[in-house]
PAZAPA-4460 file (N, C-alpha, C; in steps of 0.05 Angstrom, whole numbers, plus 32768, in hexadecimal, padded with zeros to 4 digits):
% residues 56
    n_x    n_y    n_z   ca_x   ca_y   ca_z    c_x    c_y    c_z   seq   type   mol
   7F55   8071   7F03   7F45   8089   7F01   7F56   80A0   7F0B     1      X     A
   7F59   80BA   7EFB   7F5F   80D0   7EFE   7F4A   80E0   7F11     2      X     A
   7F6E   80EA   7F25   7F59   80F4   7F3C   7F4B   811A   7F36     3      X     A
   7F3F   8123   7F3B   7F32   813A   7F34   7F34   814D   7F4A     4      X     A
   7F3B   8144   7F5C   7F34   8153   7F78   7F53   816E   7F71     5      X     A
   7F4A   8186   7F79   7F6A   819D   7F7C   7F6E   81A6   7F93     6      X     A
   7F82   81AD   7F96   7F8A   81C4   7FA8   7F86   81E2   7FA5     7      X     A
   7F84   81F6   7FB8   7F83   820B   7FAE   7FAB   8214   7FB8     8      X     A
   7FB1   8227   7FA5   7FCD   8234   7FB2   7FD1   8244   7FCC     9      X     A
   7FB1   8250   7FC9   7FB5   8266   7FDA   7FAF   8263   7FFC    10      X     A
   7F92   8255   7FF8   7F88   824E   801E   7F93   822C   8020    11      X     A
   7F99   821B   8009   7F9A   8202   8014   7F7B   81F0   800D    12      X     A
   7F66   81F6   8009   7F4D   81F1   8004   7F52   81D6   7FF3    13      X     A
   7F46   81BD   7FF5   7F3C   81AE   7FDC   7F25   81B7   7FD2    14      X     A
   7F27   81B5   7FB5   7F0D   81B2   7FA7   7F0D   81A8   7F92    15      X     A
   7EFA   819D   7F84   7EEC   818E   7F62   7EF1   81B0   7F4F    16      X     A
   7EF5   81C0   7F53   7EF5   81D5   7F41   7F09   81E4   7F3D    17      X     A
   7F13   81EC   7F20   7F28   81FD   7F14   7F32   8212   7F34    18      X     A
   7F19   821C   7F34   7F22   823A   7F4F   7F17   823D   7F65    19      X     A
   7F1D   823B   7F79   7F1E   823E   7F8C   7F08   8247   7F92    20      X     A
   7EF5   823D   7FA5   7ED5   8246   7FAA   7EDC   825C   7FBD    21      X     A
   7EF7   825B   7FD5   7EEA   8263   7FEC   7F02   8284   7FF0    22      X     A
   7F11   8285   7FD1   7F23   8298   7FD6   7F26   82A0   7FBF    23      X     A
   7F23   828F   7FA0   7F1F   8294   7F88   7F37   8291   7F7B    24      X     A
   7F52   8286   7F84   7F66   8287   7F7C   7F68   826B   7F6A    25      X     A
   7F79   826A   7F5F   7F7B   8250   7F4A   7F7F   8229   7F56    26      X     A
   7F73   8223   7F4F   7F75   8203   7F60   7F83   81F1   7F53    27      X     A
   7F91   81E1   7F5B   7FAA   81CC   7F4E   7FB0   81B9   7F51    28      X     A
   7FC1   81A9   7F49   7FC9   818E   7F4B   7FCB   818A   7F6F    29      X     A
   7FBE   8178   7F80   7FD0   8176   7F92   7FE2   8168   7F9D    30      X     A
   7FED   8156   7F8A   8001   8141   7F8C   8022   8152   7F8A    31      X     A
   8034   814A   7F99   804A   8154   7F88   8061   8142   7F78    32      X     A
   806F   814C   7F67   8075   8143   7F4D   8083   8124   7F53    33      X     A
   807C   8110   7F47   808D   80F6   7F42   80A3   80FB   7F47    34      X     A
   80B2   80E6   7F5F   80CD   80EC   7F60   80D8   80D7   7F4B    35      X     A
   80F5   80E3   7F44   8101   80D0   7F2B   8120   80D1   7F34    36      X     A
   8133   80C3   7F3E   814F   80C3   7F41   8160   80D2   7F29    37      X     A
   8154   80D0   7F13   8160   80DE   7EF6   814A   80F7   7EFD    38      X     A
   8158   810A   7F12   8148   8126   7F0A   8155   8137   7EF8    39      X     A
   8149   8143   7EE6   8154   814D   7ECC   8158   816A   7ED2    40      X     A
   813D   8176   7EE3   813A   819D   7EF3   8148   8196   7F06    41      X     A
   8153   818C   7F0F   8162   8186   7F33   8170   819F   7F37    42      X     A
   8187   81A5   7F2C   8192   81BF   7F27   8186   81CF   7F25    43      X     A
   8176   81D9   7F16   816A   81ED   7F10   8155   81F2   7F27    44      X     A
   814B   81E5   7F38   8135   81E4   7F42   814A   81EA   7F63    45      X     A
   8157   81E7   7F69   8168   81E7   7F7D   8177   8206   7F76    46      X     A
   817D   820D   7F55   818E   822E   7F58   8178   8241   7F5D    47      X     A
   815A   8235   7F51   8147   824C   7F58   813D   824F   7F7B    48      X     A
   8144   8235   7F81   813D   822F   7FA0   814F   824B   7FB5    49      X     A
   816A   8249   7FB0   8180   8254   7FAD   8185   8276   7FB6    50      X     A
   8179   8276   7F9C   8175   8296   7F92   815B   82A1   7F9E    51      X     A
   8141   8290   7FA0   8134   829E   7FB6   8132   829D   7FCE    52      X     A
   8141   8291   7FD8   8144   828E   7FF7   815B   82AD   7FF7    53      X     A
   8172   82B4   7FEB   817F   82C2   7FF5   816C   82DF   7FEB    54      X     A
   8154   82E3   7FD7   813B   82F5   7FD7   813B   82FD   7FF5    55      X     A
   813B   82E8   7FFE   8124   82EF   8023   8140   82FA   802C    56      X     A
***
């Protein structure tokens, strides 16, 4: 069974619905992504990591 339950981005909130009841912001997956030893974005996900840390 596929789970239904989200996250919201913004307060952290679970909920059963697209948006966010208690702030209205968008609600999402809250698992994070399957790890795989063949990461294919590894690079890419590490130059964007990169480039916004030296942002701050």
């Amino acid at each position: 069974m596929r789970s239904v339950l989200k996250k919201c981005g913004a307060c952290g909130r679970y909920t059963l619905k697209d948006v966010c009841p208690a702030c209205g912001h968008a609600a999402g997956n809250p698992m994070p992504p399957r790890y795989s030893p063949e990461d294919r974005y590894g690079a890419y996900r590490r130059k964007l990591k990169r480039a916004h840390e030296l942002e701050r």
